[in-house]
C-alpha positions in Angstrom: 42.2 64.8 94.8 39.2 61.9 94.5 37.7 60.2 97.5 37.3 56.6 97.4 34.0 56.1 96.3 34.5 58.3 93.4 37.3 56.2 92.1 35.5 53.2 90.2 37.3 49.6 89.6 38.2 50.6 85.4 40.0 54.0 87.2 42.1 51.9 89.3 42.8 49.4 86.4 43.6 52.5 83.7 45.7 53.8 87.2 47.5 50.3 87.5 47.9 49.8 84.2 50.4 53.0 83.8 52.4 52.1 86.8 52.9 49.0 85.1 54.2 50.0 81.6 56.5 52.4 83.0 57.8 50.0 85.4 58.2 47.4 82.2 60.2 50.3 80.2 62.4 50.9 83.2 63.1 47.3 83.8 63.6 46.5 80.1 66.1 49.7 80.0 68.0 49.0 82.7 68.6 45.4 82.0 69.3 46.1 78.3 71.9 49.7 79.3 74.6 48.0 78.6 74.4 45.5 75.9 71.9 47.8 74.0 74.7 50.6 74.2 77.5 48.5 73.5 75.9 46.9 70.5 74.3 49.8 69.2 77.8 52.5 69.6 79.6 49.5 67.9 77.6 49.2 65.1 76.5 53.0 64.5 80.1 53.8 65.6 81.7 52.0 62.5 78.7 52.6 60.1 79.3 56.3 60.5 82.8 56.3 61.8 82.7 58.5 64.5 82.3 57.6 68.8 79.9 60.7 68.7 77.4 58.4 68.5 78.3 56.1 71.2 77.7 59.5 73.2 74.6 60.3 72.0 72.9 56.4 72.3 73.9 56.4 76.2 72.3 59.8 76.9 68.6 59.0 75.4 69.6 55.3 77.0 70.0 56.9 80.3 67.5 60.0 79.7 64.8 57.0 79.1 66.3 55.4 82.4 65.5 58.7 84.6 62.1 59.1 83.2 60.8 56.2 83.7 62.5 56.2 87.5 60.7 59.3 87.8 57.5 58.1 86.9 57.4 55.2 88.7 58.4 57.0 92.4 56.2 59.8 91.2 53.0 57.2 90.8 49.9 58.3 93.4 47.4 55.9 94.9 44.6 55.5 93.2 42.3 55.6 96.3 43.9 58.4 97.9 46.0 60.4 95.8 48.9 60.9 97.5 52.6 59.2 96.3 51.6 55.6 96.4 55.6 54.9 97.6 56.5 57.8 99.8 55.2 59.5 103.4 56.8 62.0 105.3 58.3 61.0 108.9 58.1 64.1 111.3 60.7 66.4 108.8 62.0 63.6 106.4 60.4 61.6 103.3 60.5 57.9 103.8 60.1 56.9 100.3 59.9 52.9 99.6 59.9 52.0 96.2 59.1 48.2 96.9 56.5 48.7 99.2 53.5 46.3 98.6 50.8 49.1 100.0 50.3 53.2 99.6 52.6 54.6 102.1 49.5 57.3 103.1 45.9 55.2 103.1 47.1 51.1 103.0 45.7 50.3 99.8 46.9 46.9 98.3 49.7 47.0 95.3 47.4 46.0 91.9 44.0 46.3 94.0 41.1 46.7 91.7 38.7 47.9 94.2 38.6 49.6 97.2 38.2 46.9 99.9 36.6 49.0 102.9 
């Protein structure tokens, strides 16, 4: 992909930026799941008196769920490229989706700027 000193400080912002909303969306989803689905497959459930609906709420629930997972373990450095949360350890991944640096080059969760 890009080398460092092609990547300016508005590219690693636009990068951040991303990683952040889809991390929001998964949060808000996961702590809403089941509330949202109760309240919703109550509601919808007696306004059109049928539980289809109840089925149909928790799939696009958990289908939002799974993509914004995805997303967010699938997010790549901005300085190097590579999966900011995952390295490969002789055969296996090591994937490490709190880690606080890219797993490949060290950069710094929410740096701005390369710092070398």
């Amino acid at each position: 992909m890009a080398n460092s000193e092609s990547i300016s400080t508005p590219a690693y912002r636009a990068n951040w930026r991303s990683h952040a909303i889809w991390r929001r969306i998964f949060l808000i989803a996961l702590l809403t799941y089941f509330p949202g689905v109760a309240a919703l497959g109550i509601f919808l459930s007696a306004q059109y008196q049928t539980g289809t609906i109840l089925i149909v709420i928790w799939q696009i629930w958990a289908g939002l769920l799974i993509i914004s997972g995805v997303r967010i373990g699938a997010f790549r450095c901005p300085r190097c490229g590579s999966l900011f949360f995952a390295r490969r350890t002789n055969q296996w991944p090591y994937h490490n989706i709190l880690a606080r640096s890219c797993q490949t080059c060290g950069l710094r969760k929410w740096a701005t700027s390369d710092p070398g």
